[in-house]
C-alpha positions in Angstrom: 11.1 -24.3 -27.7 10.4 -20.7 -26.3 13.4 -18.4 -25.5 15.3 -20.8 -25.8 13.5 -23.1 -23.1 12.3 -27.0 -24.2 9.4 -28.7 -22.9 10.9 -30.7 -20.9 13.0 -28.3 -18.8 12.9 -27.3 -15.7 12.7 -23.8 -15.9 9.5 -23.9 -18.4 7.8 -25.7 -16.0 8.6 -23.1 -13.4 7.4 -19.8 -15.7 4.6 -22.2 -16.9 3.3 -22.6 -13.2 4.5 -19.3 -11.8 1.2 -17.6 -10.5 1.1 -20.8 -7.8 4.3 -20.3 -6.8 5.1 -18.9 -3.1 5.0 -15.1 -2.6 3.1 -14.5 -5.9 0.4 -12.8 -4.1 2.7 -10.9 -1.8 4.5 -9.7 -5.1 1.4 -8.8 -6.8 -0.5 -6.8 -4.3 2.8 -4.7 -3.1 2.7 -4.1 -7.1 -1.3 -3.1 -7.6 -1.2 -0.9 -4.1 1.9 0.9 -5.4 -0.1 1.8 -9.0 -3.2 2.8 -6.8 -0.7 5.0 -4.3 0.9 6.5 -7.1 -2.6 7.1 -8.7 -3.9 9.1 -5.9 -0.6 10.7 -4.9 -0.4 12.3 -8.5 -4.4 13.2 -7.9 -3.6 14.9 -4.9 -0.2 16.6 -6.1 -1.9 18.2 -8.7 -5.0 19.1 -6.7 -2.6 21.1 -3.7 -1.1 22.9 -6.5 -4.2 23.8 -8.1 -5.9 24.8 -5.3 -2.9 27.0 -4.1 -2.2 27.9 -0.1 -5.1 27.0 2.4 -5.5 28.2 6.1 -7.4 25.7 8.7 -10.9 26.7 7.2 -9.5 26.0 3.5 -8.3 22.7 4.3 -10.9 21.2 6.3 -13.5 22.5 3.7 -11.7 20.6 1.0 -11.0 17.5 3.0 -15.1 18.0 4.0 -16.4 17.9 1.1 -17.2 14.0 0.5 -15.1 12.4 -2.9 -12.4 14.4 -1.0 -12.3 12.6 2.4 -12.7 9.4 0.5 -9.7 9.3 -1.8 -7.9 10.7 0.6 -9.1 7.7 2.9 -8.0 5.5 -0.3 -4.8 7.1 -0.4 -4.1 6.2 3.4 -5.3 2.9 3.0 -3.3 1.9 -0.2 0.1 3.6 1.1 -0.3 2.1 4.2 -0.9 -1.4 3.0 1.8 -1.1 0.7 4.3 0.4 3.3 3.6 -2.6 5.6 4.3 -5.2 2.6 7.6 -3.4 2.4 8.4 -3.9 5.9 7.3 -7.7 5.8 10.2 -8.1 2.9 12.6 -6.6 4.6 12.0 -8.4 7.9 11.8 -11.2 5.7 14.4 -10.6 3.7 17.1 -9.4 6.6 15.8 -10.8 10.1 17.7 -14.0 10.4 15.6 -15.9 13.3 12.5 -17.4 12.2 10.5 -17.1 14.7 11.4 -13.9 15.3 10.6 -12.9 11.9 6.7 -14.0 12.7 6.6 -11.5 15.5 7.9 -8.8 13.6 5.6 -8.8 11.0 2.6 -9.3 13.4 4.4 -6.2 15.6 5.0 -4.6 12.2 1.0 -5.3 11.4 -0.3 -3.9 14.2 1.8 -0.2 14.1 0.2 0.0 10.4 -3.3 -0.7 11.4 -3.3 1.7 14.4 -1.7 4.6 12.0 -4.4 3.4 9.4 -7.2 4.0 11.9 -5.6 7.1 13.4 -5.6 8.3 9.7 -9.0 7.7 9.4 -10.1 9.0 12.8 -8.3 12.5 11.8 -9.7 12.3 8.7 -13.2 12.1 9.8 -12.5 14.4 12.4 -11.0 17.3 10.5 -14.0 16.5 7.7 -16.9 16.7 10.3 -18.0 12.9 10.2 -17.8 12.8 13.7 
């Protein structure tokens, strides 16, 4: 008996089998891409207050330089991808039409992957990739 559970309920059979439940990896990821967001948000949070005031040069010299751009790529990506797991669980959680639910999240899919690739066109742009 653990926790109070026996063998032979149902409940220990649930927590036993739990990582193939439904929504396991949806619960997962939304919790890895908020660790990595909050990661590089604290990188970057100390880094603008280290680095003080910037003008237009400043900035795009420090965005230029190259492990820069690319955790500030990362950053987009994983706040991004986290954001738009948020909005799938609360269009799942409060839209009450199933079908309309599917286009939602597709609709909800496709406004975080253009702002994803805007990000990274800016961010190329104001680094000098392109």
């Amino acid at each position: 008996m653990v926790f109070g559970l026996s063998k032979g309920s149902n409940l220990s059979r649930v927590s036993k089998n739990y990582p193939r439940e439904a929504g396991y990896g949806h619960w997962r990821w939304q919790r890895v891409s908020a660790v990595i967001t909050l990661l590089l948000m604290g990188y970057f949070t100390y880094l603008m207050i280290s680095i003080g005031s910037l003008d237009y040069a400043g900035a795009r010299t420090f965005v230029a330089t190259p492990h820069q751009g690319i955790a500030l790529s990362f950053l987009v990506s994983a706040g991004l991808f986290h954001a738009a797991l948020g909005v799938q669980m609360i269009i799942e959680d409060y839209v009450p039409l199933a079908s309309g639910r599917a286009t939602l999240v597709s609709l909800a899919r496709g406004i975080f992957c253009t702002a994803a690739l805007a990000s990274f066109a800016s961010i190329s742009l104001v680094a000098g990739w392109i």
